[in-house]
Z-matrix of the N, CA and C atoms (Angstrom, degrees):
N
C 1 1.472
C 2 1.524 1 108.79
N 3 1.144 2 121.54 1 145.64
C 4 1.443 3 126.75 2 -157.06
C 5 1.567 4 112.44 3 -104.79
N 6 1.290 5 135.10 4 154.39
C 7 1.513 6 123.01 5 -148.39
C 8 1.956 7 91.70 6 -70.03
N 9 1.691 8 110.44 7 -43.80
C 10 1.393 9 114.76 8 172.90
C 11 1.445 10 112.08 9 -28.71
N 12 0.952 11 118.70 10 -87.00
C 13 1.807 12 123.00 11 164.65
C 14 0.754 13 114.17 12 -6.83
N 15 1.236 14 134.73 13 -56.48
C 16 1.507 15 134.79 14 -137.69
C 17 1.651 16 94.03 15 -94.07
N 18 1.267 17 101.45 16 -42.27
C 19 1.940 18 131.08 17 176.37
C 20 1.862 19 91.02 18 -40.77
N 21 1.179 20 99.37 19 -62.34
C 22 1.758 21 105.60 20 -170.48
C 23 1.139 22 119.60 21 -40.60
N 24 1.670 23 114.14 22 -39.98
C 25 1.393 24 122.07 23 -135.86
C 26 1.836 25 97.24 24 -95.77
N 27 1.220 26 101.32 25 -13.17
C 28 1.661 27 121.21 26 -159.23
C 29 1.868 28 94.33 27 -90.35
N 30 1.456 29 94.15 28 162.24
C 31 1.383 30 111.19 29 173.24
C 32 1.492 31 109.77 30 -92.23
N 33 1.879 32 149.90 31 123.58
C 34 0.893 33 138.67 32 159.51
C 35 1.791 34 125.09 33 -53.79
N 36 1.309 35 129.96 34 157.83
C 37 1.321 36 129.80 35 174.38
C 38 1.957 37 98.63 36 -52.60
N 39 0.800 38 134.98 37 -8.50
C 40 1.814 39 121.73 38 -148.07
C 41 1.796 40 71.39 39 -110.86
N 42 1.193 41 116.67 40 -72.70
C 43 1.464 42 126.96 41 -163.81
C 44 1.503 43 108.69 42 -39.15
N 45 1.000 44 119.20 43 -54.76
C 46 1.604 45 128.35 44 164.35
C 47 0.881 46 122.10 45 -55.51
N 48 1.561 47 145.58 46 -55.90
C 49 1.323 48 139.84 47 119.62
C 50 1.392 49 118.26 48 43.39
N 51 1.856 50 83.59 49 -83.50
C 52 1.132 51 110.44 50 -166.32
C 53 1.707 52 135.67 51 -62.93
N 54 1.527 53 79.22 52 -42.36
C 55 1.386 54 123.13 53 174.71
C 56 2.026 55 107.73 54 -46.91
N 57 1.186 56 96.07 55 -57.89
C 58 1.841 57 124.02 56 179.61
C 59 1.973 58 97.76 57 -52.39
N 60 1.553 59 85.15 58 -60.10
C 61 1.089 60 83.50 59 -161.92
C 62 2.121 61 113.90 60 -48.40
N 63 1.702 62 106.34 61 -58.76
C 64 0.891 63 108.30 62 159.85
C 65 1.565 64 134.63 63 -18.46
N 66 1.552 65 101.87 64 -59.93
C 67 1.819 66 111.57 65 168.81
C 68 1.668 67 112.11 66 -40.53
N 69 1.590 68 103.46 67 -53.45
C 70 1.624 69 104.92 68 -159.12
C 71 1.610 70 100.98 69 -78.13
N 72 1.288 71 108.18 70 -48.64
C 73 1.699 72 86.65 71 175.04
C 74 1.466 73 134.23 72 -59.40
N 75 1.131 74 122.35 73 -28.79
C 76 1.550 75 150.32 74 159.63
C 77 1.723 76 97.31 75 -52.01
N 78 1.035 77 133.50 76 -73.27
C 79 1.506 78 143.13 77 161.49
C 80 1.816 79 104.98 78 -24.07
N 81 1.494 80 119.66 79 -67.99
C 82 1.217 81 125.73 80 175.03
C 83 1.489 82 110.64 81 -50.48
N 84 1.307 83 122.70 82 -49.13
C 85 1.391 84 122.56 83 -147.05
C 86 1.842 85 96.27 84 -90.02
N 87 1.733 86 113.12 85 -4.78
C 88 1.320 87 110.40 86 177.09
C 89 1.664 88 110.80 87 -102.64
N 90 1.038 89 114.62 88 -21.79
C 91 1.596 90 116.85 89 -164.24
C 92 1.600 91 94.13 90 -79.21
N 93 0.904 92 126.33 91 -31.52
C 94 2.043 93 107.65 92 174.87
C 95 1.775 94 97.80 93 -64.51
N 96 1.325 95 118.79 94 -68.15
C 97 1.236 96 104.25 95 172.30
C 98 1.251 97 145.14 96 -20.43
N 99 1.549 98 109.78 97 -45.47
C 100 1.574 99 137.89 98 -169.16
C 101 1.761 100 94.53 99 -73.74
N 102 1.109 101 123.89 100 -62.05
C 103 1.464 102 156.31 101 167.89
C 104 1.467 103 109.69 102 -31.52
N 105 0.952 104 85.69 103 -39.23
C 106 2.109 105 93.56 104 -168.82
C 107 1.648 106 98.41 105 -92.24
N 108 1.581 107 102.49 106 -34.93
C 109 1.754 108 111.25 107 -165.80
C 110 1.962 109 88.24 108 -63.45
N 111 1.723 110 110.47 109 -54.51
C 112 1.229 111 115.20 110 175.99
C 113 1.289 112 127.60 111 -10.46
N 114 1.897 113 99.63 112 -68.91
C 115 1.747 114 136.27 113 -162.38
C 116 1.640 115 84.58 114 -60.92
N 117 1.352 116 119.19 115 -77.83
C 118 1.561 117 131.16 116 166.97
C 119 1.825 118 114.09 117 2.34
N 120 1.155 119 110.35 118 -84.33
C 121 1.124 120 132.03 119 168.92
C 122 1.497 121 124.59 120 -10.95
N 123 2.090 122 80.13 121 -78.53
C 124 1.379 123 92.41 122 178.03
C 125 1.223 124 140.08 123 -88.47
N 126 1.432 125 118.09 124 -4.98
C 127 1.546 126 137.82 125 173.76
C 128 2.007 127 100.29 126 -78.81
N 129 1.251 128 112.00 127 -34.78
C 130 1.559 129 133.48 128 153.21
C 131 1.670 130 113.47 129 -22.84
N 132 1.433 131 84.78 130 -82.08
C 133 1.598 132 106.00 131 -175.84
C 134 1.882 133 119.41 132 -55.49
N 135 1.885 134 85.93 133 -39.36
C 136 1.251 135 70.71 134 -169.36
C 137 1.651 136 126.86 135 -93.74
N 138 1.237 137 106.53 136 -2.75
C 139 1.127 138 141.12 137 153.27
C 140 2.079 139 111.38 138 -41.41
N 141 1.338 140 73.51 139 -50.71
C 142 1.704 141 81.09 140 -177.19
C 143 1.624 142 120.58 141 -68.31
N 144 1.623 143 93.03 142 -35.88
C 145 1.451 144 88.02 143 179.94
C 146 1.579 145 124.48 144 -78.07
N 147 1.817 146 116.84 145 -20.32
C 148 1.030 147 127.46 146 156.28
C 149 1.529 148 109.91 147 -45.94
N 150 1.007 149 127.26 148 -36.04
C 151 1.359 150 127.05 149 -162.61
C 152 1.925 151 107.24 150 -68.92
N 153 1.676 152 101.32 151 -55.34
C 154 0.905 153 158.59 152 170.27
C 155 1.745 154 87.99 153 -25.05
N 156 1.441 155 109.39 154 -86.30
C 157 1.380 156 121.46 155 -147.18
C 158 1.767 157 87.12 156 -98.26
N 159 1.127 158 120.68 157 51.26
C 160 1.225 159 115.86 158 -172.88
C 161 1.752 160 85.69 159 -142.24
N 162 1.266 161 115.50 160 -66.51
C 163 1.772 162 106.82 161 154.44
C 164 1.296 163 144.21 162 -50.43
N 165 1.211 164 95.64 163 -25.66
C 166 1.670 165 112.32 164 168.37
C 167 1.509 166 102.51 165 -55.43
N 168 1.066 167 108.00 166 -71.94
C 169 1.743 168 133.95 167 -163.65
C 170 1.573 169 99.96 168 -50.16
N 171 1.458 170 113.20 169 -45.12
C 172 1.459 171 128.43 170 164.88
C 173 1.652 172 121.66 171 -44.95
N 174 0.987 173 96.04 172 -54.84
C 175 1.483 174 115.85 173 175.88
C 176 1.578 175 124.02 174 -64.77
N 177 1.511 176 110.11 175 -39.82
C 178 1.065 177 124.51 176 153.12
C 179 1.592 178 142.67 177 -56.02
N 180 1.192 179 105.60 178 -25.66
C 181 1.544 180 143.80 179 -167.55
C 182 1.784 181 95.99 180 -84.54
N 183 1.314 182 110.19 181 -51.33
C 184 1.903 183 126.95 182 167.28
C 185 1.651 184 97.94 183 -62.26
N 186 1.177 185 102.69 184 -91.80
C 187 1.591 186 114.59 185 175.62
C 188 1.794 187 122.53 186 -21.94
N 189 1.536 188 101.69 187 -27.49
C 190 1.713 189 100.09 188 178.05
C 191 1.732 190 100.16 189 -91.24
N 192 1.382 191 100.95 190 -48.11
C 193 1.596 192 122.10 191 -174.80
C 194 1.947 193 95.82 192 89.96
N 195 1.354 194 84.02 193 54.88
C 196 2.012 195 102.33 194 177.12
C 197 1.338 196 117.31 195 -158.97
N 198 1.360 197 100.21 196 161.76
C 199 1.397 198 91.79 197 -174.44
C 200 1.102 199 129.27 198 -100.95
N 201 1.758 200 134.69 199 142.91
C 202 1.544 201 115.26 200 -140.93
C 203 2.018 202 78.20 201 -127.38
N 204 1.417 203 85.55 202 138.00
C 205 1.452 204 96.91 203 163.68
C 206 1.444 205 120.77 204 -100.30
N 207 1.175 206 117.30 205 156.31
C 208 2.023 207 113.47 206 -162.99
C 209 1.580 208 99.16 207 -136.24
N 210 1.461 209 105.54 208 108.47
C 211 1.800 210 100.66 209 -175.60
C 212 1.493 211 100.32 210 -124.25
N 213 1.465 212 111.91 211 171.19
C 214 1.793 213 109.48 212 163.76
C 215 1.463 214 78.18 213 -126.16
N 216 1.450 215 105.91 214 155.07
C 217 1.473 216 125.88 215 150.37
C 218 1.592 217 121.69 216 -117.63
N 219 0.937 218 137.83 217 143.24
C 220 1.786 219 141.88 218 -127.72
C 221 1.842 220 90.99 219 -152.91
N 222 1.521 221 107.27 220 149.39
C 223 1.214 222 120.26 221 173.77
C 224 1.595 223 88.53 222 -155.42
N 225 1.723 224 117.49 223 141.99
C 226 0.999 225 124.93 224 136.47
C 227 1.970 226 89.06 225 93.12
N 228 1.108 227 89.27 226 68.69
C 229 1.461 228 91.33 227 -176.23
C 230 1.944 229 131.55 228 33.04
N 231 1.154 230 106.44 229 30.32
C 232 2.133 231 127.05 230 -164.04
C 233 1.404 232 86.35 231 84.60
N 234 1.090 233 162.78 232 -36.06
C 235 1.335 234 144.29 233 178.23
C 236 1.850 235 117.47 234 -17.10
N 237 1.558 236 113.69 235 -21.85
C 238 1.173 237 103.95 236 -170.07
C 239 1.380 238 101.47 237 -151.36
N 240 0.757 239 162.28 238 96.35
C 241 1.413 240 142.35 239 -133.92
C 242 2.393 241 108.86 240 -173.16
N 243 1.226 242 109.30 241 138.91
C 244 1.452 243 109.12 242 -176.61
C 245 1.655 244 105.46 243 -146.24
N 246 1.463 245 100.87 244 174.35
C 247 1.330 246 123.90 245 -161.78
C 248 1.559 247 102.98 246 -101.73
N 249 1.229 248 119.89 247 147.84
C 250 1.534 249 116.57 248 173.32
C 251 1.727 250 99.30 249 -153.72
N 252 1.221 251 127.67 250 135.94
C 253 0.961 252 147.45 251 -179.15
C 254 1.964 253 119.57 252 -120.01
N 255 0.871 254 135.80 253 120.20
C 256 1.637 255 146.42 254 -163.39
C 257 1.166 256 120.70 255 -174.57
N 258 1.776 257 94.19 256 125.07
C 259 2.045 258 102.31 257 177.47
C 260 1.859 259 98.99 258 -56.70
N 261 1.593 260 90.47 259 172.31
C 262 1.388 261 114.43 260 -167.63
C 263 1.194 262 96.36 261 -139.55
N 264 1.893 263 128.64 262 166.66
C 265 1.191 264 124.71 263 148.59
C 266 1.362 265 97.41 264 -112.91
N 267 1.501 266 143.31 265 15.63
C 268 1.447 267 134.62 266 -114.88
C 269 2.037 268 74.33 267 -157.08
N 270 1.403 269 117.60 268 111.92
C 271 1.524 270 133.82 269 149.95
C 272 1.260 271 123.44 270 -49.96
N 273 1.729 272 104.72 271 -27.03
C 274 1.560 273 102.82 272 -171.05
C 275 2.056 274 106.15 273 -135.10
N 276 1.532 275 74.70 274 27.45
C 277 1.797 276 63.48 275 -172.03
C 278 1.790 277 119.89 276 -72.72
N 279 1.364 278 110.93 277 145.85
C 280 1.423 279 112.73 278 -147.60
C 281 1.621 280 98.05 279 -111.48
N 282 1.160 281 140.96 280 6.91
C 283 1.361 282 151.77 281 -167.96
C 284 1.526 283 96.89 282 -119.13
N 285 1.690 284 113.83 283 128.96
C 286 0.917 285 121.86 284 -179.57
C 287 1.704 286 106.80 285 -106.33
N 288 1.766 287 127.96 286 111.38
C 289 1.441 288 112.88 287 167.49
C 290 1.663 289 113.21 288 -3.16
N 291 1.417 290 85.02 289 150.76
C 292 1.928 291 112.65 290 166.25
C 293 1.488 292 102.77 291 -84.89
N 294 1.305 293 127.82 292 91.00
C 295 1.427 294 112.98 293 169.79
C 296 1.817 295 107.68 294 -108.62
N 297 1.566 296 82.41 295 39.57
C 298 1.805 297 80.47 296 161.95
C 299 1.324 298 122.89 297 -108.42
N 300 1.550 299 106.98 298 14.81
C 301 1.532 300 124.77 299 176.13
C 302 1.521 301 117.47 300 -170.21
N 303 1.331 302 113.91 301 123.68
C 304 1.382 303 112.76 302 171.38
C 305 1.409 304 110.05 303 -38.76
N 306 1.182 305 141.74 304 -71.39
C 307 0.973 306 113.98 305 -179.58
C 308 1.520 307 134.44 306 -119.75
N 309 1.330 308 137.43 307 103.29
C 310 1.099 309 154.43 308 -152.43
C 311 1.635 310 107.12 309 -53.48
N 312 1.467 311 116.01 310 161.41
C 313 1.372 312 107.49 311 168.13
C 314 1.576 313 118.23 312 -65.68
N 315 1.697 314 110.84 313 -30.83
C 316 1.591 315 131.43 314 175.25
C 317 1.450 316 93.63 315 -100.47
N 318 1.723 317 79.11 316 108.24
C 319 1.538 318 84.34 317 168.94
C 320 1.998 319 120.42 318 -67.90
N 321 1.090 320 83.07 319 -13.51
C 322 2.042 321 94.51 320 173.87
C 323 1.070 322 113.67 321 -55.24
N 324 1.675 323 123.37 322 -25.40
C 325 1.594 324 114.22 323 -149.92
C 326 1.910 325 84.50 324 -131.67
N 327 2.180 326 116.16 325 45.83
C 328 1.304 327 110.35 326 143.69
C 329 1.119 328 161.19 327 -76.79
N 330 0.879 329 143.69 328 100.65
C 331 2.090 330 114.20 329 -130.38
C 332 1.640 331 70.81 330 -98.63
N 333 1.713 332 95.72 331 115.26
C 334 1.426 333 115.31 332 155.23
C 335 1.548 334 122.07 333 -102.68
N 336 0.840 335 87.34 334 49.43
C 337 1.561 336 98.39 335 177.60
C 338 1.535 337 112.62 336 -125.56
N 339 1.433 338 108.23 337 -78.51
C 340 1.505 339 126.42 338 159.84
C 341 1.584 340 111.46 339 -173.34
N 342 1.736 341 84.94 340 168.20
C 343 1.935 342 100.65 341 -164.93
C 344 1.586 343 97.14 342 -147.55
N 345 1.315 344 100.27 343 146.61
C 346 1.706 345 116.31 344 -173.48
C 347 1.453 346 89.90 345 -149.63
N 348 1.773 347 87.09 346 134.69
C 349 1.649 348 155.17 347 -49.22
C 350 1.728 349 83.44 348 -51.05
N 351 2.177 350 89.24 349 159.90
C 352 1.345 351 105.79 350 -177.22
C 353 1.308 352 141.64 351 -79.13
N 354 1.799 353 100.40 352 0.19
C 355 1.474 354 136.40 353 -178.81
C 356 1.227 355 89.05 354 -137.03
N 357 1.162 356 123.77 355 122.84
C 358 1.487 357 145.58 356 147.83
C 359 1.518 358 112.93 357 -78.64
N 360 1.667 359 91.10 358 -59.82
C 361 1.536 360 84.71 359 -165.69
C 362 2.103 361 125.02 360 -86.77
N 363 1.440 362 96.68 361 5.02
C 364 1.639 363 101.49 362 173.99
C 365 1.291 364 99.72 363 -123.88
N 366 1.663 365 144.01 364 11.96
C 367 0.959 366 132.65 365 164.08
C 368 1.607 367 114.50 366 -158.77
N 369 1.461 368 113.08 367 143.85
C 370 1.267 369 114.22 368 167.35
C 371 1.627 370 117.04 369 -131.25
N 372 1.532 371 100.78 370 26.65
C 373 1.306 372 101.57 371 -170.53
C 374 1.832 373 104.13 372 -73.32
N 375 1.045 374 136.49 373 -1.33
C 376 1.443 375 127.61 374 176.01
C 377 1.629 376 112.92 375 -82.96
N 378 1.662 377 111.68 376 1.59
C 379 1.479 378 113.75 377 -162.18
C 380 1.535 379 91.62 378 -100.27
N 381 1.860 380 115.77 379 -20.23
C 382 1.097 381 117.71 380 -159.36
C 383 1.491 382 148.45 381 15.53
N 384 1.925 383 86.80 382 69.41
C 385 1.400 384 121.24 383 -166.18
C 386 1.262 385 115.34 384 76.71
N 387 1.415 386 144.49 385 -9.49
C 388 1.420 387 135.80 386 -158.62
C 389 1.526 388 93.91 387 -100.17
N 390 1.404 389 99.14 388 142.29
C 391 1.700 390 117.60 389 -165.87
C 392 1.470 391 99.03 390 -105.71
N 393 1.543 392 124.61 391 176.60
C 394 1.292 393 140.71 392 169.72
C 395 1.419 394 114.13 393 -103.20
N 396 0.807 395 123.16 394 95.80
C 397 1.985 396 116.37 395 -179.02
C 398 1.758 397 111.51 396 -105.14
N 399 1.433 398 102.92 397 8.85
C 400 1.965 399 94.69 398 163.82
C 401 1.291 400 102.05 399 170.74
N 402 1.249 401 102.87 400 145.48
C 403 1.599 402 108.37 401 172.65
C 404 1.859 403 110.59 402 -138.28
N 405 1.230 404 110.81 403 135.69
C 406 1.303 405 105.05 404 175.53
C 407 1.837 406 124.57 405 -137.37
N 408 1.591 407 89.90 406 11.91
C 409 1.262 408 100.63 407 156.54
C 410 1.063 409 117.02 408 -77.46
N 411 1.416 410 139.54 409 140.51
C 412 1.099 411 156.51 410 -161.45
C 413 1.681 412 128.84 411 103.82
N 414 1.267 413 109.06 412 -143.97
C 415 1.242 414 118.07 413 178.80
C 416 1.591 415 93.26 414 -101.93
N 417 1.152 416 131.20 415 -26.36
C 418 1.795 417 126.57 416 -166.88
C 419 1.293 418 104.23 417 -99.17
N 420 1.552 419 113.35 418 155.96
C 421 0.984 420 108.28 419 173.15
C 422 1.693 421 113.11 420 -114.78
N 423 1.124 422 133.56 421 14.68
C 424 1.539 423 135.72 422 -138.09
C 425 1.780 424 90.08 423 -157.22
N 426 1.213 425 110.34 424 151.09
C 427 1.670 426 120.37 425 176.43
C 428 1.770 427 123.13 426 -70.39
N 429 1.721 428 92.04 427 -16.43
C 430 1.700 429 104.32 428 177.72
C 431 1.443 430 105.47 429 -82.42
N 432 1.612 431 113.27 430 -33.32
C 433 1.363 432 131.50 431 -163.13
C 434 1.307 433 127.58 432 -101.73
N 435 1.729 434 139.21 433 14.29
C 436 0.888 435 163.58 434 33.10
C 437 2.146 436 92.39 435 105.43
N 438 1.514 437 82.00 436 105.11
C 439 1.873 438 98.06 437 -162.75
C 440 1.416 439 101.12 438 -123.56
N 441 0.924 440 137.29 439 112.74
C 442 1.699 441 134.08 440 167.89
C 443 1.287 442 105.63 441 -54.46
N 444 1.851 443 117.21 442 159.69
C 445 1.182 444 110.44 443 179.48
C 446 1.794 445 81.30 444 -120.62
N 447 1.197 446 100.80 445 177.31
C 448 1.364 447 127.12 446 -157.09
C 449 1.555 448 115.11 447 -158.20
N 450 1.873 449 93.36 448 114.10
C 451 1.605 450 113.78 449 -158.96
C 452 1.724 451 100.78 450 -100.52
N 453 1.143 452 106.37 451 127.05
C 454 1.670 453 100.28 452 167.40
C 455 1.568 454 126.72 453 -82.90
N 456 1.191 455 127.56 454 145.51
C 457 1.642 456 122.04 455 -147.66
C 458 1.873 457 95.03 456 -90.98
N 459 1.308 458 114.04 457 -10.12
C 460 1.155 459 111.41 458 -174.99
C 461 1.820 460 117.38 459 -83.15
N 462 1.385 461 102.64 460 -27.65
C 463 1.340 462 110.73 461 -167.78
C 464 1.303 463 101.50 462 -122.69
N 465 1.240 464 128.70 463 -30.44
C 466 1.561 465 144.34 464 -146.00
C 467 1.397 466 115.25 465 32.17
N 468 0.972 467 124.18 466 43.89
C 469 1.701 468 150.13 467 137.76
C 470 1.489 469 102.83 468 -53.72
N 471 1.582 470 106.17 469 160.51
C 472 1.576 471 112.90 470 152.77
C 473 1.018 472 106.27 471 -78.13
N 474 1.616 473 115.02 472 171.01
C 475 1.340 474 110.76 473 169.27
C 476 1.450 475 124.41 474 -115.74
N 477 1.400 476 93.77 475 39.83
C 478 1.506 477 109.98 476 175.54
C 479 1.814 478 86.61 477 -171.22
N 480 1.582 479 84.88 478 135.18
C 481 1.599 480 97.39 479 -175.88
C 482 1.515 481 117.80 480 -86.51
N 483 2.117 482 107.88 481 -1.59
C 484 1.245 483 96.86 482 170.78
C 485 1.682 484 111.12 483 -114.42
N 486 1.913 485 105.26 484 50.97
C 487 1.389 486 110.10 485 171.83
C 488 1.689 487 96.09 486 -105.44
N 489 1.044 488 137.20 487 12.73
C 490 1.163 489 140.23 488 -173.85
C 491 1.335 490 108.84 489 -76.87
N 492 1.430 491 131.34 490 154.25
C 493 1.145 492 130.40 491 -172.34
C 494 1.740 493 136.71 492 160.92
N 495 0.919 494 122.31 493 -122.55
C 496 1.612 495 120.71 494 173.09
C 497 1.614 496 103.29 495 -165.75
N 498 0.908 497 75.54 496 149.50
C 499 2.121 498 114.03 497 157.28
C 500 1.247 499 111.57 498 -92.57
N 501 1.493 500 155.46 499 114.57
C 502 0.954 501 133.35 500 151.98
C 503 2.209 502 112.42 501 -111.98
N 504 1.126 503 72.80 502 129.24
C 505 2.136 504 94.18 503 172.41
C 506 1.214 505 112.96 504 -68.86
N 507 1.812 506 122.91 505 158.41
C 508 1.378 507 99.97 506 163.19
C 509 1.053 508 82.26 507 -144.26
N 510 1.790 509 122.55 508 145.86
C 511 1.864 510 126.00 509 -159.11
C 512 1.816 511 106.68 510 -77.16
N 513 0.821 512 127.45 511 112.14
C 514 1.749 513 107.92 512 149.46
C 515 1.307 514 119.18 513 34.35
N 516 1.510 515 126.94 514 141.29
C 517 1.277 516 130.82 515 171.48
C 518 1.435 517 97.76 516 -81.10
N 519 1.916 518 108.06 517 144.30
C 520 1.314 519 123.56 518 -165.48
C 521 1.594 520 101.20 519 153.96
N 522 1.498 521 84.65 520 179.41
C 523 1.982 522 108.43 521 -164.83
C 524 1.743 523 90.72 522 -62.44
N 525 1.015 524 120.16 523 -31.53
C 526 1.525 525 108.57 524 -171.11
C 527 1.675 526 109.21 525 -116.08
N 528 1.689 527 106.12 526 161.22
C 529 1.628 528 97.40 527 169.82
C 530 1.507 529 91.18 528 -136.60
N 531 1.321 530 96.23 529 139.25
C 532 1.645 531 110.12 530 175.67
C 533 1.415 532 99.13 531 -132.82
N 534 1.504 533 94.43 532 156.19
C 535 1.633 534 106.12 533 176.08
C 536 1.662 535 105.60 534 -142.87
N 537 1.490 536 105.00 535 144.10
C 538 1.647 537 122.77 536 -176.51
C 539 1.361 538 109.93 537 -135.93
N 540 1.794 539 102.16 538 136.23
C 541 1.601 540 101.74 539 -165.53
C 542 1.325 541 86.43 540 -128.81
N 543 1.698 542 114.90 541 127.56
C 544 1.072 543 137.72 542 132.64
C 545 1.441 544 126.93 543 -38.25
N 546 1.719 545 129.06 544 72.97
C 547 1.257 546 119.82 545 -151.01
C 548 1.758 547 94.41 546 -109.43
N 549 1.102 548 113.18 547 129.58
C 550 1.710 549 129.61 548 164.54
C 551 1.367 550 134.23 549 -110.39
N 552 1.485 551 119.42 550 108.26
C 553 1.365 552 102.37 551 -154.15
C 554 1.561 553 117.73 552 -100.84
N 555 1.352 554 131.84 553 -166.12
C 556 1.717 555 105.51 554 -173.83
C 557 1.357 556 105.30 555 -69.33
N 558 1.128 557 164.81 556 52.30
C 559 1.658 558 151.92 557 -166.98
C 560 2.161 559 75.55 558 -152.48
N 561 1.023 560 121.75 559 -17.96
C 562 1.558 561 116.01 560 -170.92
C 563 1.594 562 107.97 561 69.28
N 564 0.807 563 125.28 562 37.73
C 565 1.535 564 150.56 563 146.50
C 566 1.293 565 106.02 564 -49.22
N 567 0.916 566 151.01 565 125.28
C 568 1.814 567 156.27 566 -179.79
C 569 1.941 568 92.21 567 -134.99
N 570 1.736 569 89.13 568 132.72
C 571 1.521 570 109.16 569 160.66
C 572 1.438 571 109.87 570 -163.21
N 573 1.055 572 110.18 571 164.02
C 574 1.391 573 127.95 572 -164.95
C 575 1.314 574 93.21 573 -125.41
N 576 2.521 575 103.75 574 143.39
C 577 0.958 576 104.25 575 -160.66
C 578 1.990 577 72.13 576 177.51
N 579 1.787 578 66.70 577 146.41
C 580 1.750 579 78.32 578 178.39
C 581 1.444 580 122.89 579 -80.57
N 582 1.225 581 140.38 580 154.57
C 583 1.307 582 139.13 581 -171.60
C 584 1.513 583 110.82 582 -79.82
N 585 1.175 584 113.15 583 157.58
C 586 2.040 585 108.66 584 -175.09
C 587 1.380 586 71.50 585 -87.69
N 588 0.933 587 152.28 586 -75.40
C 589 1.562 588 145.69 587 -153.39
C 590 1.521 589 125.52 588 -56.84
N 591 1.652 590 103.93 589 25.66
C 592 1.055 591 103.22 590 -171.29
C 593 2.063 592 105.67 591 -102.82
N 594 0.976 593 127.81 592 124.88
C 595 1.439 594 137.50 593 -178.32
C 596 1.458 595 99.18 594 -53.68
N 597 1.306 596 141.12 595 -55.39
C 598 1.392 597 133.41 596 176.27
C 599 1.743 598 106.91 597 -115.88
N 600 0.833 599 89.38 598 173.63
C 601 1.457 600 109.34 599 -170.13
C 602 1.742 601 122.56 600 -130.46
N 603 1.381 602 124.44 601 120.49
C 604 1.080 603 134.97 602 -175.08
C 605 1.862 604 117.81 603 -88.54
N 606 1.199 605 126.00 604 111.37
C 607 1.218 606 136.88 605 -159.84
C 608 1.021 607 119.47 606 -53.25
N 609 1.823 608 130.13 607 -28.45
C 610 1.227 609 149.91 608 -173.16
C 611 2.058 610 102.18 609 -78.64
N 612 1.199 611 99.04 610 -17.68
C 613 1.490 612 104.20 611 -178.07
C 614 1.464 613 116.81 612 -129.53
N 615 1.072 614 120.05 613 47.80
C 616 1.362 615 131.58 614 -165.30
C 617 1.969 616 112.76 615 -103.95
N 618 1.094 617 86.39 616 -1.65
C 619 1.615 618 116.76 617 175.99
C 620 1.593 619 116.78 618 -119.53
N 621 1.238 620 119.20 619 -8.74
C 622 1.287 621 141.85 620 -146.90
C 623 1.649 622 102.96 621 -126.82
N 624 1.179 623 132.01 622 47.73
C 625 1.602 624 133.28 623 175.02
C 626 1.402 625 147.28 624 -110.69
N 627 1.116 626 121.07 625 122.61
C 628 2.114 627 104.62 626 -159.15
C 629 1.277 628 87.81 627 -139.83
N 630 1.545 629 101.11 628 177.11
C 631 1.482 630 116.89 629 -177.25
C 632 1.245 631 98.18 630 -97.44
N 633 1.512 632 118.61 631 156.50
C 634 1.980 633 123.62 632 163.58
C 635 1.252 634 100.73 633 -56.76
């Protein structure tokens, strides 16, 4: 075989080049996509598990034959934020469990029921990045002010028709922002539904929309 040949069979410096170049823009023009599919996902998931531990707690509330109060507690503007679930004897009690630790310094404020995620305070990787930016289920209306609502085991209703309200999510930092509200209405009905205030919009919920 002749050195020419061999010349043929090879890639030139320009062709390769070229070649690279192709990869990296192709590379660029996928990672917002990839990123957004990410935000998607996890505003998804976590959405779900609100949903999730919102029936549980419901179910439990029948199952004790008591009434279970359902709070989040938040640090760091929703940056960090968990679920706590605990019977009541109290219709109007306005303190939502510590579910930022199994066990609290007050033992009063244990959510023996259940709490999401099981480390609050050394991990938030189950929120996977998605923050809390409002809640208006409960008695509060504001993220400082933060009121559990409270299901009766007989009806599984609230027991006040103005604990009704929302959860709202806010997705991961990225090319897109989406928002998902955990909405519960007085009968304690829980559904999920995208926020009108949400900047993009997720296709699976495009039928699916409420106010915070």
């Amino acid at each position: 075989m002749s050195a020419t040949t061999a010349r043929r069979k090879g890639f030139t410096l320009i062709e390769m080049m070229v070649t690279i170049a192709v990869i990296v823009v192709l590379t660029l023009l996928a990672v917002p996509s990839f990123q957004a599919q990410r935000q998607r996902a996890a505003i998804r998931g976590a959405a779900d598990q609100l949903l999730s531990f919102w029936n549980q707690s419901r179910f439990e509330a029948v199952k004790r034959n008591s009434m279970v109060k359902v709070g989040v507690v938040q640090t760091n503007s929703g940056a960090q934020f968990c679920l706590g679930a605990a019977t009541t004897t109290n219709s109007g009690d306005t303190t939502p469990c510590d579910c930022t630790t199994a066990t609290p310094s007050d033992a009063t404020l244990t959510c023996n029921v259940a709490r999401y995620p099981a480390d609050m305070g050394s991990s938030q990787a189950e929120w996977r990045g998605v923050t809390l930016v409002g809640v208006t289920l409960g008695g509060g209306t504001t993220l400082s002010n933060i009121q559990p609502a409270i299901m009766d085991p007989k009806r599984t209703a609230l027991t006040s028709t103005g604990m009704s309200g929302t959860v709202t999510l806010l997705s991961p930092p990225g090319p897109n922002t989406y928002r998902l509200n955990l909405h519960v209405d007085k009968f304690g009905r829980p559904a999920l539904c995208e926020s009108t205030s949400s900047v993009h919009h997720l296709s699976d919920f495009a039928d699916r929309r409420c106010a915070n």
